[in-house]
N, C-alpha and C positions, 0 to 999 in steps of 0.2 A: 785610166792607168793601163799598162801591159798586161797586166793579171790579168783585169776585168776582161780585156778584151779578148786573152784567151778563154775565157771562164764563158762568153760571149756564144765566141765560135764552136765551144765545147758541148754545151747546152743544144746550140740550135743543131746541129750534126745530128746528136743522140737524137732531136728529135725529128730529122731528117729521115733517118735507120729506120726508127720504128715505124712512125707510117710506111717509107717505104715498105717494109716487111708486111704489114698489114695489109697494104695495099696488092701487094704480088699476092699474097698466101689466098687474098680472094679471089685475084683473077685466076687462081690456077687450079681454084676450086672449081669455076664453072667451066671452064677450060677441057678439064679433065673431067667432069661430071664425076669426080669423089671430093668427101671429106678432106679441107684441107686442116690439122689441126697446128694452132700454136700454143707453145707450154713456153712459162716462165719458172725460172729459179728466184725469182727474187723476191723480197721476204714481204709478207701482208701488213707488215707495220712498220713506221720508221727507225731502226735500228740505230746508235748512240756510235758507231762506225763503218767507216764503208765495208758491208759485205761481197764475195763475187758473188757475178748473177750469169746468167744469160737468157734470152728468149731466142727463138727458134719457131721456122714452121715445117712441119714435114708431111707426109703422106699419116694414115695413122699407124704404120708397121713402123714408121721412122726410116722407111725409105722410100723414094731421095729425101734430105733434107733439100731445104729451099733457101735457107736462108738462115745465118745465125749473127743475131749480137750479142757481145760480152764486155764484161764490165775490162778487160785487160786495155782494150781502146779506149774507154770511159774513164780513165783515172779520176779520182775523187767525186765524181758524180755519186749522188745517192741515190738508190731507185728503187721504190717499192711497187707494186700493184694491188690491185683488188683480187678478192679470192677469187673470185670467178673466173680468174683471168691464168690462172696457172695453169689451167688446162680447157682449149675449148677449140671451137673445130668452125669455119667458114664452111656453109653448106651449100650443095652442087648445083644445086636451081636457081639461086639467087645472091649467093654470094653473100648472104647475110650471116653474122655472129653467131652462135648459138646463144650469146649473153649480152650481159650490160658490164663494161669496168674500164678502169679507166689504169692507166701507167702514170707513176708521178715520177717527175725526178728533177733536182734540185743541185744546186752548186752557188756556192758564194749567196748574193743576193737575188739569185734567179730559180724563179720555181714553174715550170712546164709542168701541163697535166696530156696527155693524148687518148680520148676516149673512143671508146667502140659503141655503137648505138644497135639492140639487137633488130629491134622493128622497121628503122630508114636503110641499117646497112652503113650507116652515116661513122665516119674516122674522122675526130676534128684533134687542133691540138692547140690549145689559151695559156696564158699566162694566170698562175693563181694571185688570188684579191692582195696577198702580202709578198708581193715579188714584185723587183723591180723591172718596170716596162721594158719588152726586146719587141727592136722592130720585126714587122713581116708579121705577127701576131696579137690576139686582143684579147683582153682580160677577160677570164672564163665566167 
């Protein structure tokens, strides 16, 4: 249907953004040889309506920011994170995490997770066990 297929290209965007973001915030970690850190607004548990959110990655004074996504582009998307993840910083030698978590988020029948790996460095992003199949990615 039309929905779906918005709900589709809606999903896979968000999770376009956020690797991308993840992705820059580390290059510009080693880049720069500082701390790059990213903070999310978005809530630790799945909340029963869509809340606003944003993620962001900036320097750690919060300037320049780098990059920011917000839920006003994401209508009806749900998104929560792991605590870990509301605040953590990409470090200057390696460009790796300071942690482990993951970003969920969800719309209609589709549920994407995009996690950070602190030890590979590794940003992947699957479809969870109870969401229906989107191409381009695989069940986490």
């Amino acid at each position: 249907s039309f929905s779906d297929l918005i709900e589709r290209n809606k999903i896979k965007r968000l999770a376009t953004e956020i690797e991308w973001l993840l992705v820059h915030a580390k290059s510009e970690a080693v880049m720069r040889g500082k701390k790059v850190y990213v903070k999310s607004t978005a809530p630790n548990i799945p909340s029963r309506s869509i809340t606003t959110w944003n993620i962001s990655s900036s320097l750690e004074s919060g300037n320049p920011v780098f990059s920011v996504i917000d839920a006003n582009s994401f209508s009806h998307i749900l998104v929560t994170n792991s605590p870990k993840l509301r605040k953590f910083y990409f470090d200057p030698i390696y460009g790796k995490p300071s942690t482990n978590g993951s970003y969920l988020y969800s719309i209609g029948g589709y549920k994407l997770k995009t996690t950070v790996y602190n030890i590979t460095g590794r940003i992947y992003t699957c479809f969870e066990a109870d969401s229906e199949k989107l191409s381009g990615y695989e069940k986490c």
